[in-house]
C-alpha positions, 0 to 999 in steps of 0.5 A: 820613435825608434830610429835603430834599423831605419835608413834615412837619405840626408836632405842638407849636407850633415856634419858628423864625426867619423868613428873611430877616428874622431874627424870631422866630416861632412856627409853629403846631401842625398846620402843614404844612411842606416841609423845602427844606434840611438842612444844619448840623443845622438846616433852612430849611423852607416854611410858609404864611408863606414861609421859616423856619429850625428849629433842631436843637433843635426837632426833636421838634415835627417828630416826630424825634429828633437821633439820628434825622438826625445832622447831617452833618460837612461834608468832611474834617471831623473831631470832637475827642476828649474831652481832645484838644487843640483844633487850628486845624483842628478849629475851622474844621471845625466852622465848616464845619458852619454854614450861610446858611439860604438858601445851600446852601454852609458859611460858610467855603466862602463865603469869610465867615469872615475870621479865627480867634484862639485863647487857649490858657490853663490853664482851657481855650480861648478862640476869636475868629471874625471873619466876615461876611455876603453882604449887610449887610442880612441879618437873620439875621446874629445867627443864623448868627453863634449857630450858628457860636458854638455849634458852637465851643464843642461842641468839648471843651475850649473854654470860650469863643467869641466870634463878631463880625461885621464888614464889612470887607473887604466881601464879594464872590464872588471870597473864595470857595472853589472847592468853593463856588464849584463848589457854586453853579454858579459855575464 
């Protein structure tokens, strides 16, 4: 279902977090909402206060269900398979479905994820991502940081991920790829 350009009034009062700032907030009931980006399973929308991000989770206070708008799998993205090993490449797949509310490109397009360290043991796996932010003053660094947590541990088998963000190298628009590049116009 595609949820870019609708505008939707809340049915339940709907924890957000305001962009850029990254503070929590609640948009109240009977709001009406514009939904300007849906991308990763969750949506930066307009409200009277400016820019907010909703989380998948909330859906309902938008009168959807998940089922309802399944979160797209970024391209050449692939789901593990219960008892499936975990692979290099799963996890930064499921990276790829993390997204800057603002920026219409996935965190390792962007060229913010730095590194993926996996610890393979008997009870299970252990994933380190070391990524950063186009900004340090970013306020929803915490954020995007959860998103990219959660979606690793969603793949079966991971029993731990630990997602830090750091500032070294800093970030600038040559780490991008080209597909994102091309995606913001850039070339």
């Amino acid at each position: 279902m595609k949820l870019n350009g609708r505008t939707f009034t809340i049915t339940r009062d709907c924890p957000a977090v305001q962009i850029p700032s990254g503070i929590t907030i609640v948009i109240p009931q009977g709001t009406e909402i514009l939904v300007t980006q849906h991308l990763g399973g969750n949506l930066t929308v307009t409200y009277p206060g400016g820019l907010a991000r909703i989380s998948e989770v909330e859906l309902d206070a938008l009168g959807l269900k998940p089922e309802d708008i399944a979160p797209k799998m970024a391209a050449g993205a692939v789901a593990a398979s219960d008892g499936a090993e975990v692979t290099d490449k799963q996890i930064w797949d499921k990276l790829r479905n993390v997204y800057d509310p603002e920026i219409p490109v996935n965190l390792v397009d962007l060229g913010l994820v730095y590194s993926v360290d996996v610890d393979r043991k008997p009870e299970g796996v252990s994933v380190a991502v070391k990524m950063t932010l186009t900004a340090p003053g970013c306020g929803m660094g915490p954020t995007i940081a959860e998103d990219a947590r959660r979606q690793v541990m969603s793949l079966p088998g991971v029993v731990d991920a630990d997602v830090q963000i750091v500032w070294d190298p800093p970030w600038n628009q040559s780490m991008m790829s080209e597909a994102g590049k091309m995606k913001l116009g850039l070339i």
